[in-house]
N, C-alpha and C positions, 0 to 999 in steps of 0.2 A: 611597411604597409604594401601589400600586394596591390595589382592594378585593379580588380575589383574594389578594393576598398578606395582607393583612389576616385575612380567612377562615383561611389556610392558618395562620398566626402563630396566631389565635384557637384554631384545634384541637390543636394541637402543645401550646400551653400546657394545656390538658385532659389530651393523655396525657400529659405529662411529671410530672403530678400522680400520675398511674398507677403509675409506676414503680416496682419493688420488689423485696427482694432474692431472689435465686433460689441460694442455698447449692449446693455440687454440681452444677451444671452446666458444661457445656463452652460458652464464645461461640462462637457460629458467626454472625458479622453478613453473611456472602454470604448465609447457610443465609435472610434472612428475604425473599428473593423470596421462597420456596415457602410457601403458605399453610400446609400440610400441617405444616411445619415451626414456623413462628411462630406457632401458634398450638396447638402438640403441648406435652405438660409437659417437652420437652427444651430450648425455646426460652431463648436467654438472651442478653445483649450483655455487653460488656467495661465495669464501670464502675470507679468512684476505689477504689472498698473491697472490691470483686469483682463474681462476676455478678450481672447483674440482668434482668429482665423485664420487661414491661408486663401488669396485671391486666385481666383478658376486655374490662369495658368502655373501658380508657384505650386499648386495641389498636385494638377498633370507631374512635374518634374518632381513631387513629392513621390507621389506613386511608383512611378518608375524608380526612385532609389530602393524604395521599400519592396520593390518585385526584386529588382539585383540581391536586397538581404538574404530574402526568400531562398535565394538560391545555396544559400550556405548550409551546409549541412551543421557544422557547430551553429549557427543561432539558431536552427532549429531544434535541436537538443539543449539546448540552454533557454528556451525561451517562449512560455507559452504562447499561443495564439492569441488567448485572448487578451493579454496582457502588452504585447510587443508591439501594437500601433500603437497605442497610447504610450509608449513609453518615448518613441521615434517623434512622434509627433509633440510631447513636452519637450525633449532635446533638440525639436527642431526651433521651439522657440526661446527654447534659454539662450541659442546661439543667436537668433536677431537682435538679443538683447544686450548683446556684448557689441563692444567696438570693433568695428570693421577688419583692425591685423589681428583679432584676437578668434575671429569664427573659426579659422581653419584651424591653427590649434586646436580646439574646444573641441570639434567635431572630429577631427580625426582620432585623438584621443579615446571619443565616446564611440566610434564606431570599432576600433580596437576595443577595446573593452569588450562589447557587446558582441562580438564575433570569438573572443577570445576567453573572457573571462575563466579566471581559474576557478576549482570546486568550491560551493558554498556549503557554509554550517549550520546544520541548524538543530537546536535541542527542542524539545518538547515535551511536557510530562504528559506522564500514565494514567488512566484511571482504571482502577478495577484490576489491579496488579499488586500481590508483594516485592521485595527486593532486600532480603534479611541481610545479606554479604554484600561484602565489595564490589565496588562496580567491575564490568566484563567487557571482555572486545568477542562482540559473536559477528564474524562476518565484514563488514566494514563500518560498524555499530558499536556505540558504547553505549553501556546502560547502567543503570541504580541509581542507588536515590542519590538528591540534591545537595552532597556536599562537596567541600574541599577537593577528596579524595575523587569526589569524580571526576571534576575539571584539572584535576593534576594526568589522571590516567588518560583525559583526550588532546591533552598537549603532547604526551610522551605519542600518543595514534596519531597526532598531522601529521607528522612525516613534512612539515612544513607547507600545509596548505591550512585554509583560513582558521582562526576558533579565534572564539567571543575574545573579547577586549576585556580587563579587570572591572572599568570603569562601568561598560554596559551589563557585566554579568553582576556588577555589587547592586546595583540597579534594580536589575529584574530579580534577583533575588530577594529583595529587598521590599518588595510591591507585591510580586506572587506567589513566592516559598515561604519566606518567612511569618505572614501571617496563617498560611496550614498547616504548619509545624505542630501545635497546640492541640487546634481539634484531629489532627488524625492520629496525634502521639508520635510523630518520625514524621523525617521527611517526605516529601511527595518522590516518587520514581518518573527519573528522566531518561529520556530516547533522546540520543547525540548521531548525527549523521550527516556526513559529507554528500554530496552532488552538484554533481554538472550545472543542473539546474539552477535557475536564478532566480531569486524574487518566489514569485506565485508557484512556478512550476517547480520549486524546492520544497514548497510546500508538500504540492502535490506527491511529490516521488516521496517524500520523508512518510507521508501517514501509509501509501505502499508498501514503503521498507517494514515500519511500521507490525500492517497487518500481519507480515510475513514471520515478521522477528515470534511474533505471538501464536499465527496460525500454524507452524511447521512443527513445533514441538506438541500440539494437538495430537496432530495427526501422526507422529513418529514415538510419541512416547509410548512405554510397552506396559505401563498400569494404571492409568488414568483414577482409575477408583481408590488407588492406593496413595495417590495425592488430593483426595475428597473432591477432584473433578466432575461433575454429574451433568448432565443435560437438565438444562432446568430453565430454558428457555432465555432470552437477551437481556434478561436484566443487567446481569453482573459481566457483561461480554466488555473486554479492554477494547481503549482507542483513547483517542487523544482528550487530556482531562478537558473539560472546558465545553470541550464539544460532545465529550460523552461523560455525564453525570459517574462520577465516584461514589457509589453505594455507601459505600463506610461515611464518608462525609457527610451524607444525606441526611444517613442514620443518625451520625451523633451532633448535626445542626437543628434536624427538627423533635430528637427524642422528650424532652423537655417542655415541647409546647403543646398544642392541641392538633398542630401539622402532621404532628406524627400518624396520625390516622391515615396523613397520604402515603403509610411508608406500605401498607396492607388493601387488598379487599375485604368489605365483610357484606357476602350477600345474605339478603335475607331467602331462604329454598322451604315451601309449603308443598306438600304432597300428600298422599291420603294415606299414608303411615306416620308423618312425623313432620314435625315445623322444626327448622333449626336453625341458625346463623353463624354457619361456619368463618374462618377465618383463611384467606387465601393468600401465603404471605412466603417471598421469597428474600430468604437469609441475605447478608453482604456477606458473601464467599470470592473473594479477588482469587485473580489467576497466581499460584504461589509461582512466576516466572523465576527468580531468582533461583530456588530450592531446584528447576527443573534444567535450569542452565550450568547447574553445580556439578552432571551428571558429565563426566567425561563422555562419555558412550552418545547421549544425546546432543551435548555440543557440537560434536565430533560430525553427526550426521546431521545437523541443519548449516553446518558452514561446508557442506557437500554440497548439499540441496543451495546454498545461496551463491554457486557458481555457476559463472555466465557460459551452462552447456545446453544441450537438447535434453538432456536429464532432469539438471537442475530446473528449467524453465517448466519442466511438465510437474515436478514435485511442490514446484511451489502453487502454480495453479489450481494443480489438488487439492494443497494443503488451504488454498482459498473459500475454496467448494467443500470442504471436509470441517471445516469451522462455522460455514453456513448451515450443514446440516446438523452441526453438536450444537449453535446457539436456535434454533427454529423450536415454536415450538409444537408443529401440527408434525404429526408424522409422515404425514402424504409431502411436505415441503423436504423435512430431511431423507427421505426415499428420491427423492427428485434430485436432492442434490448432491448425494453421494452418488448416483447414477452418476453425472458429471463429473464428481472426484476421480472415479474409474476412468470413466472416457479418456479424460486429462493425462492420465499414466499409461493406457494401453491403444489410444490412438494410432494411426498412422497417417501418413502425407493425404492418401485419401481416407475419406470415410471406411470405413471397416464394418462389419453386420457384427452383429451381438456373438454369432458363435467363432468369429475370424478372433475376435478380442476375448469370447473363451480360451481359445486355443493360446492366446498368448500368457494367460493368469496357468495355461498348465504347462506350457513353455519355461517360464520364470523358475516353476516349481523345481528344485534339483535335485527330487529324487525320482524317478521314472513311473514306480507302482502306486505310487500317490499321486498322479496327473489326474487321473479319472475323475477322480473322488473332488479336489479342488475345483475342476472345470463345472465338475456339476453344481459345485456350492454357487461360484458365478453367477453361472447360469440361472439357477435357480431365485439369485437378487435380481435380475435382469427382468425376468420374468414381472416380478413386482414391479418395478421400476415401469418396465414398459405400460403397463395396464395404469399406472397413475398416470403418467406422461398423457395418455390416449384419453384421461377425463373419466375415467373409473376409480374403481376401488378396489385394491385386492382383499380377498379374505384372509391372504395368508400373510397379509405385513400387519404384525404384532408387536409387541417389544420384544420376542423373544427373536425373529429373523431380523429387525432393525438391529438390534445388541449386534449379529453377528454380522451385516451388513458392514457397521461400523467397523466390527474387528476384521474384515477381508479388506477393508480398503487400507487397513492400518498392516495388514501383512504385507498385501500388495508392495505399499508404500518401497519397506525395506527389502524386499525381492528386487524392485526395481532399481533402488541403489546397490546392488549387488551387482546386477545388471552392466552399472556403470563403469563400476570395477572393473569388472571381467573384463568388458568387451569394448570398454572406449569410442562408442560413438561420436562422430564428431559433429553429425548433422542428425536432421529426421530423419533423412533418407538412408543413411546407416542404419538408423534405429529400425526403420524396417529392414533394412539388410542382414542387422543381426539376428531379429527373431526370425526370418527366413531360414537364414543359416543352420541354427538353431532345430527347425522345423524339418530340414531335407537333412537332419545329422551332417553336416559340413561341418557343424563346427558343434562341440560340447562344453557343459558347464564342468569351468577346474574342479578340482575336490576342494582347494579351499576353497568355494562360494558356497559350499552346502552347510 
């Protein structure tokens, strides 16, 4: 134990002297980020005999330990905000509750932990996903469906850091796989992922990972339509099951009843040609992910893009913004957000103008006589882009310049992993450096990057 921690142990054991019962109150342990709160007469935590409190001054010495935590840079990568007073402040009272030789143990123990804590595990399943093959390691992720073979293939990927327990995973599978096994025909598809992160903020970074795992092959796959991929607005968009309804489920839970009518529109449309009652009804179409992670070439370039570079960090963000414009369903939303997808890839340290960030889409380009012709394609989405941005509407965003919007940020993409190859960025500020380079001929693209 370092001598911060020591301090921090030293203070904890002060307030947890503090502690005391607060009869009639409600715990609210998120409620003690807000000062306002933890220190109002409503303040109270969960203890063994009921609520309880810390008295004015054991609060004081409470605060001060929790500003020294503050200071650490692992608990703040491990440790959401909103999360981590409430958790200090439970620990702070489990320890009044222990016998006197027993606090320092307890707490030094817990503040080790919480400063230190190794990576957590955590799975979660898919909605709006196939996964026909064997589960995969794309990245620092395992994926496919819910069996055996999964949790065999994320034992062999710890490398000795945490995964579920037999006991806890017969369990949860036992309560939420096993009874959707039936109506969906297969198992449900799971996302397995290690982080830093603890508790809530594991959460958090997993549905991240997540997006990413999903969003990246969007935007980098090279036939989208040849895997029945279509823009067809968010119905059928993946995330995490539970919190994003599973189409096929929907479908074959409410087919059978009279529900089923929630699975479509059906307006009724009167006009002075014709009455009719069309039917407005979007397919369960899941993302065929497994089929697209099969693809060596594809795998290949999102465990590029999932490296912690100045590259990687721009492709993914793209690939963020490039999933929000494929699930949107106004076209003025996905013109807006493929704008961003670009920015994301051809940015620099400072703001760039629309033609500085042409120049770079004909920079990229590795053939010389075809610069032109590219920069002007840009330009010419830019164009649109701008004029929606500004609260207009262009005339010329169609599906037929959206189509191609779409396929320039998809070239883009893989010009700019080419990019990375080449020329090895280490920072942004390389990243400008290169396309500089680039630009005053200092430096040219190899023949193999074309």
């Amino acid at each position: 134990m370092d001598k911060r921690e020591e301090k921090i142990v030293d203070l904890l054991m002060k307030a947890a002297d503090g502690v005391t019962p607060a009869p009639g109150r409600e715990p609210w342990e998120h409620g003690w980020r807000f000062e306002e709160y933890r220190r109002s007469d409503r303040a109270a935590i969960t203890g063994r005999d009921g609520p309880v409190c810390l008295v004015p001054k054991a609060l004081t010495v409470w605060e001060q330990a929790l500003a020294e935590l503050w200071k650490d840079r692992g608990v703040r990568a491990r440790w959401s905000e909103e999360e981590r007073w409430g958790l200090i402040a439970s620990l702070t009272v489990a320890a009044s509750e222990r016998d006197s030789e027993k606090r320092r143990p307890f707490l030094a123990e817990m503040v080790r932990r919480f400063c230190s804590a190794g990576p957590a595990f955590i799975a979660q399943m898919v909605s709006n996903v196939t996964w026909p093959g064997a589960p995969t390691r794309v990245g620092d992720v395992v994926i496919g469906r819910a069996t055996e073979e999964l949790f065999a293939k994320v034992e062999v990927e710890a490398r000795g850091r945490a995964v579920v327990g037999e006991s806890v995973r017969n369990r949860w599978i036992e309560a939420y796989v096993t009874p959707r096994v039936e109506p969906l025909g297969q198992e449900p598809v799971v996302f397995c992922f290690w982080t830093v992160g603890q508790e809530a903020k594991a959460v958090d970074e997993a549905e991240r990972q997540l997006r990413e795992i999903v969003d990246i092959p969007l935007l980098l796959e090279r036939d989208l339509r040849a895997w029945k991929i279509y823009r067809r607005g968010s119905v059928n968009r993946p995330g995490v099951r539970g919190l994003s309804l599973d189409r096929r489920a929907v479908e074959s839970g409410l087919r059978e009843t009279t529900l089923g009518l929630e699975l479509a529109a059906y307006p009724v449309i009167c006009n002075g040609v014709m009455s009719a009652s069309p039917v407005h009804w979007y397919s369960a179409d899941p993302l065929p992910l497994g089929d697209l992670y099969e693809q060596e070439y594809l795998l290949g370039a999102v465990e590029h893009a999932l490296r912690d570079t100045p590259v990687g960090r721009r492709i993914r963000l793209a690939a963020r913004w490039f999933a929000e414009a494929h699930y949107a369903a106004d076209t003025d939303d996905s013109a807006l957000a493929l704008g961003v997808c670009l920015d994301a890839m051809l940015g620099g340290v400072q703001p760039l103008p629309g033609s500085a960030m042409a120049d770079r889409v004909a920079l990229l380009h590795p053939v010389p006589s075809e610069r032109r012709a590219v920069r002007k394609r840009y330009l010419d989405f830019y164009g649109i882009r701008s004029s929606v941005a500004h609260g207009g509407r262009s005339s010329k965003l169609d599906h037929d310049a959206l189509t191609d919007a779409f396929a320039l940020a998809h070239d883009i993409a893989w010009r700019v992993l080419a990019f990375d190859r080449a020329f090895t960025p280490s920072n942004d500020r390389s990243v400008d450096e290169s396309f500089e380079d680039l630009r005053l001929g200092v430096n040219h693209w190899p023949a193999s990057a074309s």
